[in-house]
C-alpha positions in Angstrom: 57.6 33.9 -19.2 56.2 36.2 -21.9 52.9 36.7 -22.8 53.4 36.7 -26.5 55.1 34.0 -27.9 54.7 35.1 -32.0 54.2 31.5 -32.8 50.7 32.3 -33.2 51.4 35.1 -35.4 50.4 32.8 -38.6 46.5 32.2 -37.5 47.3 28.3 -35.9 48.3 27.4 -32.1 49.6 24.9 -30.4 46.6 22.1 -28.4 47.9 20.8 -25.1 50.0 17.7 -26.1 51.9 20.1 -28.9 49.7 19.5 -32.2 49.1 22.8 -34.0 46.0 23.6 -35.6 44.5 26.5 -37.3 42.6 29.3 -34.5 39.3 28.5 -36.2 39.7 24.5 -35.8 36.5 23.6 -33.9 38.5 22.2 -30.8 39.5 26.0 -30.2 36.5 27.7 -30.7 35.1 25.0 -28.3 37.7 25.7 -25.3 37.7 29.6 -26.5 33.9 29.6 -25.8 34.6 28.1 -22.5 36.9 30.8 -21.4 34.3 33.4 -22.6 31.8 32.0 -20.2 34.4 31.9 -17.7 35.0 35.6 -18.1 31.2 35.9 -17.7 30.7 34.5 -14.7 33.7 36.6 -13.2 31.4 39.4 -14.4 28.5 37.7 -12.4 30.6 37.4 -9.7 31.8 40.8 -9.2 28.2 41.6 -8.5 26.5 42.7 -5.5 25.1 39.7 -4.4 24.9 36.6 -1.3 28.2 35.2 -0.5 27.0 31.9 -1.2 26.2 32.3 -4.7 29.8 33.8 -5.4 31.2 30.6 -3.2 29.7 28.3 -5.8 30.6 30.5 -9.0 33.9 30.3 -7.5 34.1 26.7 -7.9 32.3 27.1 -11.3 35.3 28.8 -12.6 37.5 26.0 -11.0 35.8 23.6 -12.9 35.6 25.5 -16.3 39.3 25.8 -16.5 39.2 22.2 -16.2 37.1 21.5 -18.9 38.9 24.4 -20.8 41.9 21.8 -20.3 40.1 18.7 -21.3 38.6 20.2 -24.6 42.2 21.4 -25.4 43.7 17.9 -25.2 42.8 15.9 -28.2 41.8 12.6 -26.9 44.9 10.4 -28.6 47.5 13.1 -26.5 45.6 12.2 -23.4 47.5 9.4 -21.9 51.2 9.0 -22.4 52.8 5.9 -23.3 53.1 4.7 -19.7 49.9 4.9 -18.9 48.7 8.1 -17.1 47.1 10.8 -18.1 48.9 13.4 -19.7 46.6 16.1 -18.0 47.7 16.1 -14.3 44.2 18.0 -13.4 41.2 16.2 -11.4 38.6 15.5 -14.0 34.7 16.6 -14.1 32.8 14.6 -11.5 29.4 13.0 -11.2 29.8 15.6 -7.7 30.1 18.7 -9.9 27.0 18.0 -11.7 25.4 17.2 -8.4 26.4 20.2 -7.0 24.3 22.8 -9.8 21.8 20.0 -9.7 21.4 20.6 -6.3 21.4 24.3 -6.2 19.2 24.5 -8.5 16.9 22.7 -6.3 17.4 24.9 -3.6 16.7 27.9 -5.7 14.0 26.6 -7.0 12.1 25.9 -3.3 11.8 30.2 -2.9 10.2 30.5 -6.1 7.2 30.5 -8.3 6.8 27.8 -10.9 7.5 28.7 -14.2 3.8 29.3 -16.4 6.1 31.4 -19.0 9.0 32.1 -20.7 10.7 34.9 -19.1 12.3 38.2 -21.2 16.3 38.7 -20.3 16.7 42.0 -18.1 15.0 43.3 -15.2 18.1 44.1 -13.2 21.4 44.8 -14.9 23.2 41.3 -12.9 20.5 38.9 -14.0 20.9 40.3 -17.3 24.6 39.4 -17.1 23.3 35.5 -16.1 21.1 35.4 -19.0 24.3 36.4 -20.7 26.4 33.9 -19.5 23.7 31.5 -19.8 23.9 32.0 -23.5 27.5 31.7 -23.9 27.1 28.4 -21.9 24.6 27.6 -24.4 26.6 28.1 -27.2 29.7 26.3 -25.6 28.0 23.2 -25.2 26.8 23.2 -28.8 30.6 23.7 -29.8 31.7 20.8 -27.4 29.0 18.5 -29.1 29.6 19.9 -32.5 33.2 18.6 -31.1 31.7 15.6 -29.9 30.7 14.4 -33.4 34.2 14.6 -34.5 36.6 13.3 -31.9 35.2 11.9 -28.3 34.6 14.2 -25.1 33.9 13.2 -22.0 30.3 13.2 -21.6 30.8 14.8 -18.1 31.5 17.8 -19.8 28.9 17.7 -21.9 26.7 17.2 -19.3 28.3 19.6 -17.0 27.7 22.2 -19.4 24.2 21.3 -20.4 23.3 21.4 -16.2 25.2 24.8 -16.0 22.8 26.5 -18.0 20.2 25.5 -16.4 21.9 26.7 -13.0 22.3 30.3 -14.5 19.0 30.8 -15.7 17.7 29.7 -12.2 20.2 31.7 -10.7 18.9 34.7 -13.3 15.1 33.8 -11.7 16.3 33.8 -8.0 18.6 36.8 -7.9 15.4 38.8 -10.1 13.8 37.3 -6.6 16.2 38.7 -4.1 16.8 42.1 -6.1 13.2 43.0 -6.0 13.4 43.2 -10.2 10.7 42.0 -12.2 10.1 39.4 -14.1 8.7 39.8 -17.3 6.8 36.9 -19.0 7.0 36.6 -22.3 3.7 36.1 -23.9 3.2 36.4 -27.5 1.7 39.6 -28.8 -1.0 39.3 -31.3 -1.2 41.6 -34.5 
């Protein structure tokens, strides 16, 4: 198989279920976003850091190809006309949501309570988690921006939402366990 194909060379591409559409349609830019983040968190990854939290980006990166998939299917190609799914992937999960929700909350136990907004930076790998939390941001405003035009699952909308939370707390705990500081943000007056 080729990497280049040329049938891109005209500014559309093909969506999973063979529609083309234009390489600024919003269902790409959604997906594209995705795999932006996903390339983030590889950058996270690569980091010097406890096994554990490179375990669960791991499986963060599992999942974003998954909803990569999912935002690339248009929701009429989903099922095929006997009945199954067109996209022979496993789906986002009430678990996968559970899972940042509950690292969060174990994060969360080692460290002060938030009085403040806190500045991005301290230590060059929580400034790549603000980063990625950012991108993850921004991809979840595409997929709802998506939303408001054709359906997506709400698990990936709320998979996204709860995965920006996880890397800010993650940006917070590893500023903990690198010995960085934290800088608050508070409002300078003139």
């Amino acid at each position: 198989m080729k990497v280049y194909t040329k049938t891109g060379d005209k500014g559309t591409t093909a969506l999973f279920g063979g529609d083309r559409v234009p390489k600024h349609h919003i269902r790409i830019e959604s997906y594209g976003t995705v795999d932006e983040l996903n390339s983030h968190i590889g950058l996270i990854r690569d980091q010097d850091m406890n096994a554990h939290y490179k375990d669960v980006l791991i499986r963060v990166q599992d999942r974003l190809f998954t909803v990569g998939a999912i935002l690339a299917t248009p929701p009429e190609k989903e099922v095929l006309k006997n009945g199954k799914l067109r996209l022979n992937i496993p789906r986002i999960s009430g678990a996968d949501i559970q899972l940042l929700e509950k690292e969060i909350d174990t994060m969360e136990e080692s460290l002060p309570p938030m009085t403040h907004f806190v500045l991005p930076g301290g230590h060059t790998t929580v400034s790549y988690c603000h980063i990625a939390r950012c991108v993850c941001r921004r991809a979840e405003r595409l997929a709802v921006h998506l939303n408001d035009i054709e359906p997506v699952d709400v698990l990936v909308l709320t998979y996204l939402n709860r995965l920006s939370d996880y890397l800010f707390v993650l940006a917070r705990k590893l500023t903990s366990d690198l010995s960085a500081d934290e800088v608050k943000w508070i409002p300078q007056k003139d």
